[in-house]
C-alpha positions as CSV (number, residue, x, y, z in Angstrom):
1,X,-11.5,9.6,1.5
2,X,-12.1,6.1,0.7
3,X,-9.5,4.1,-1.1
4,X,-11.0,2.0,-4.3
5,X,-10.9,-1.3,-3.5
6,X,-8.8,-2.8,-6.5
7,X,-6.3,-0.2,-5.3
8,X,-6.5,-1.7,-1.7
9,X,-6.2,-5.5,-3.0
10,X,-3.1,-4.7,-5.6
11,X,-1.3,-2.5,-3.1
12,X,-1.9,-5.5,0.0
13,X,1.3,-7.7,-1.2
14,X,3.8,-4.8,-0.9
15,X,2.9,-3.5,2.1
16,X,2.4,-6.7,3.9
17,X,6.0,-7.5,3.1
18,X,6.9,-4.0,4.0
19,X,5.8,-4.6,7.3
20,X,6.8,-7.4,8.4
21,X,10.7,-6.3,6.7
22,X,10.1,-3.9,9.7
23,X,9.5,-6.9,11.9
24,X,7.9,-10.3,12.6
25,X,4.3,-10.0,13.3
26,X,0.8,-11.0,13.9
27,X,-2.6,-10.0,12.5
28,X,-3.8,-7.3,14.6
29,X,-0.6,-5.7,14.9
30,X,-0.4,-5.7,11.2
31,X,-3.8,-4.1,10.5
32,X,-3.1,-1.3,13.2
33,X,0.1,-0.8,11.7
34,X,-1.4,-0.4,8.1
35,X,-4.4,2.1,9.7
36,X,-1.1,4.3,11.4
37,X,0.7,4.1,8.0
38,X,-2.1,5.2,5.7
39,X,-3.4,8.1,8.9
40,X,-6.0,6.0,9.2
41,X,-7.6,5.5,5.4
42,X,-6.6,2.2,4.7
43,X,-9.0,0.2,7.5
44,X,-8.2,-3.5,6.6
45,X,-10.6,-6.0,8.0
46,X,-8.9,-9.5,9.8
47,X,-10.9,-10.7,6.9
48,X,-8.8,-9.0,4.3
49,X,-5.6,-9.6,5.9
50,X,-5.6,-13.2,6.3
51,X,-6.4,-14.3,2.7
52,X,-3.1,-12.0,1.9
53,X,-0.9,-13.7,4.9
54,X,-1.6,-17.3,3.4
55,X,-1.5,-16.5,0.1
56,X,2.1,-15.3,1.1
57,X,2.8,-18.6,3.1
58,X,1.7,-20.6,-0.2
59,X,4.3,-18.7,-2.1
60,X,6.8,-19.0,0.2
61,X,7.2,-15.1,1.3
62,X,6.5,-15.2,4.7
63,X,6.6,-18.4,7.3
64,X,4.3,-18.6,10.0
65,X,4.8,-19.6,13.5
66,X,3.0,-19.9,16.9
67,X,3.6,-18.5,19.9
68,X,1.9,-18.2,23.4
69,X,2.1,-14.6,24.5
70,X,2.0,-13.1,28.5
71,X,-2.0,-13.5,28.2
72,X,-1.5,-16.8,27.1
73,X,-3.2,-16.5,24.2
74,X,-1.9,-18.3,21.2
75,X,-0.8,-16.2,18.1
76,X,0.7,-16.9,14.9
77,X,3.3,-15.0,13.7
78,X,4.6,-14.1,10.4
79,X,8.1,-13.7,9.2
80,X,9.6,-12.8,5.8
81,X,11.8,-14.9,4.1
82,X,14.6,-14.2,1.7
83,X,12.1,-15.0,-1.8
84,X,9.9,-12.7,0.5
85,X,12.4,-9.5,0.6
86,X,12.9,-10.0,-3.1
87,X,9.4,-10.0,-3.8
88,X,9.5,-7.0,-1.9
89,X,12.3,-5.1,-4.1
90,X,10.1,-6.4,-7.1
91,X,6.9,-5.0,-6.0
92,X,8.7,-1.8,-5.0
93,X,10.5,-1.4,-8.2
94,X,7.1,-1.7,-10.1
95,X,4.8,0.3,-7.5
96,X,7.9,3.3,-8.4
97,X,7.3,3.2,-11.9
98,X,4.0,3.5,-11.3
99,X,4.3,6.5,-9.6
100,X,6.6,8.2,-11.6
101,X,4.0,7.7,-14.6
102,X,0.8,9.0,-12.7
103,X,3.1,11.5,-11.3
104,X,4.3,12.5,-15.1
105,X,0.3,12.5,-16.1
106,X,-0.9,14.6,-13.6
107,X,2.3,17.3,-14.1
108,X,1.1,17.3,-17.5
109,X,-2.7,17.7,-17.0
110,X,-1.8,19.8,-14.1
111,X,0.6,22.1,-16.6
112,X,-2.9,22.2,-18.9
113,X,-5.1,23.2,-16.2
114,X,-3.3,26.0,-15.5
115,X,-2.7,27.2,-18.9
116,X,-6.3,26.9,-19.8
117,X,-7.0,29.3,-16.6
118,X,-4.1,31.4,-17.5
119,X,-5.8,31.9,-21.2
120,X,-9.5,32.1,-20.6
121,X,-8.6,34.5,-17.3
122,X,-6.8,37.2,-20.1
123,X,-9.6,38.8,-21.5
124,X,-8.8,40.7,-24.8
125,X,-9.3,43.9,-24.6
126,X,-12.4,45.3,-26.3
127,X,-14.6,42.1,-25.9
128,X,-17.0,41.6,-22.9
C-alpha cells in the first residue's frame, strides 16, 4: 500500500516530534525509525526529512546540535524543546479528532454496507 503523499507531508510534523520525545536524534536514525513504526509503508527519503527538521528549527521545536560519533563522522542531532512537546500535544489533540471522525464515517458507511447486504441477500419469497 502506498500512503498519498499529502497524508505523508501533514502527518511529518507529529511524528517527527513524536520521535525525537522518544529521544534526541539524527536523520538516518529518524527515517529508519519512521520505516519500523509504519511496518515499513512510510519510506521517507533524507530529502523529505530534512526540509521537516529545519522547518522545526525555524519554529523553535527542535534545536540542533553537532556531534562527532565513534566513526568520526560528524552528525547533527536534533532535540525537542519545551514549544516543541506542546506542539506535539497540539498536533496530537487534532490528529485524535481526526480519527475519531473518519472512524465515526466509516462505522456509519460500514453499518450501511452491511445492511444493504443484509437486504438485497433476503430474497422475498415468490420472486426470482
Amino acid at each position: 500500500m502506498e500512503i498519498n503523499k499529502d497524508l505523508i507531508a501533514a502527518s511529518s510534523t507529529p511524528i517527527v516530534l513524536a520521535i525525537l520525545a522518544e529521544e534526541d536524534s539524527y536523520g538516518y536514525v529518524i527515517l529508519k525509525r519512521v520505516r519500523e513504526l509504519s511496518g515499513g509503508r512510510m519510506e521517507w527519503t533524507d530529502g523529505m526529512l530534512y526540509p521537516v527538521l529545519h522547518r522545526l528549527e525555524r519554529l523553535g521545536y527542535v534545536e540542533a546540535r553537532w556531534e562527532v560519533a565513534e566513526s568520526g563522522r560528524r552528525r547533527k542531532y536534533y532535540r525537542i524543546t519545551s514549544q516543541g512537546r506542546a506542539q506535539l500535544a497540539e498536533e496530537r489533540r487534532q490528529w485524535q479528532a481526526v480519527d475519531s471522525t473518519l472512524r465515526g464515517i466509516w462505522k456509519t458507511i460500514s453499518l450501511a454496507v452491511s445492511d444493504s447486504h443484509a437486504f438485497s441477500a433476503a430474497s422475498v419469497p415468490g420472486e426470482a
